[in-house]
N, C-alpha and C positions, 0 to 999 in steps of 0.2 A: 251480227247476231248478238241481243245484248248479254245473253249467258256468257261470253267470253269474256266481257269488260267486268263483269262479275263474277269474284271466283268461286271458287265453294267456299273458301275461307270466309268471305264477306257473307254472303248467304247464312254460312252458319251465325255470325255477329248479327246479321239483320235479325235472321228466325231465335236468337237467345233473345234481343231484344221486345218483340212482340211477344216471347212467352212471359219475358218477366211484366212486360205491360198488360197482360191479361190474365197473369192471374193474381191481380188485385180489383179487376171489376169485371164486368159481366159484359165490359164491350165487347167486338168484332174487329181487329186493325188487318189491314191484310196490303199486303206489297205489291203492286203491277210493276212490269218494267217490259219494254220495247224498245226498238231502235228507232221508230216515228212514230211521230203524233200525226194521227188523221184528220186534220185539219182543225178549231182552235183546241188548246188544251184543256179548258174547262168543261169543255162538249163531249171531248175525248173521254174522260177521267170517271165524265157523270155516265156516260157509255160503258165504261167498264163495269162501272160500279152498278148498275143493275145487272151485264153480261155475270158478272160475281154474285149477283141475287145476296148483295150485301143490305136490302133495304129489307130484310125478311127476319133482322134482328128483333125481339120482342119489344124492346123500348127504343128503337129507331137508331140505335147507338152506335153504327159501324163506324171506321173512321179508314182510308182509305190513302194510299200514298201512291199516287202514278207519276213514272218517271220514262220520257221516253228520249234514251241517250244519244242518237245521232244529234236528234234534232236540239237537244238542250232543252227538252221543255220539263215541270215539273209542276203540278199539283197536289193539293190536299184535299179532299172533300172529307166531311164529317156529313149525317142522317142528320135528318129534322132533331131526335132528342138531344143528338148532341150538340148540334147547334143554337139550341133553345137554352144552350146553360153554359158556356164556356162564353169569357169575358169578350168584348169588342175588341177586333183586332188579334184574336189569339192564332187564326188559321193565317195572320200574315205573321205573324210572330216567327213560325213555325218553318213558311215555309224562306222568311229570309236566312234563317238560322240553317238550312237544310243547303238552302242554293250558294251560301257564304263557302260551305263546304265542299258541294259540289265543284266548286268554282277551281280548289284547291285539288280536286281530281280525288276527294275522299267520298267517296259514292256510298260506301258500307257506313262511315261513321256518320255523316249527313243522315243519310236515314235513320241511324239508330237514333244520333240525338232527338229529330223528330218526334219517332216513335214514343221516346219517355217520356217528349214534352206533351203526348196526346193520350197516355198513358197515367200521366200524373191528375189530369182535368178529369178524362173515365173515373179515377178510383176516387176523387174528390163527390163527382156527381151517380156514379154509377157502381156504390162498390159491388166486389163482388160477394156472392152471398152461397157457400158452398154446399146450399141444402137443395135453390132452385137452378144454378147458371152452370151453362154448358158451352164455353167456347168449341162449339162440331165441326169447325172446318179445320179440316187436315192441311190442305197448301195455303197458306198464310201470302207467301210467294209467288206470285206468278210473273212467267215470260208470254210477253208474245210477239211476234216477228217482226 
């Protein structure tokens, strides 16, 4: 169960991380985690990522971090807007920077680093603007089996 490889303490460092990355733009980041990947992982992630009705952000801007721990796999998926504006190569930037970590058995800080570095591009292209944006989803986090 990946809840157990993650504790609440990490959980808590992931979930301070996406509050501090959201609320500087009006993105969407949200965390998947499992123990397998249903076969490839880019398929898996882009599955999730509509299962999380993350494509329903107003400027396309969700930015998505699936991680499934038995199996070792890791993605990053950003929305059309974000991906129409963050440099070449930024989504591998990210996720070398994530899997260096993982690698080291730091799962919480792997993802946090991520997080800021997808968080820093959001508030570049996407600030946020506290008159119209509403980051509305509650679990930022999710498990699934």
């Amino acid at each position: 169960m990946p809840k157990d490889t993650i504790t609440p303490a990490d959980e808590a460092k992931i979930m301070a991380a996406i509050k501090e990355a959201e609320t500087n733009t009006s993105g969407e980041i949200r965390v998947h985690i499992e123990s397998n990947c249903k076969g490839n992982v880019l398929d898996r992630a882009t599955e999730v990522f509509a299962d999380l009705q993350m494509h329903k952000t107003e400027l396309r801007n969700g930015v998505l971090f699936y991680v499934a721990l038995e199996d070792h796999e890791f993605a990053v998926l950003g929305d059309a807007g974000i991906n129409a504006t963050v440099p070449e190569h930024f989504w591998q930037e990210i996720t070398a920077e994530v899997i260096r970590q993982f690698k080291e058995n730091k799962y919480a800080e792997g993802l946090t680093t991520g997080i800021l570095m997808a968080g820093k591009q959001l508030k570049a292209h996407f600030p946020y603007n506290r008159h119209t944006d509403i980051n509305e989803l509650d679990d930022d986090i999710s498990f699934g089996e």
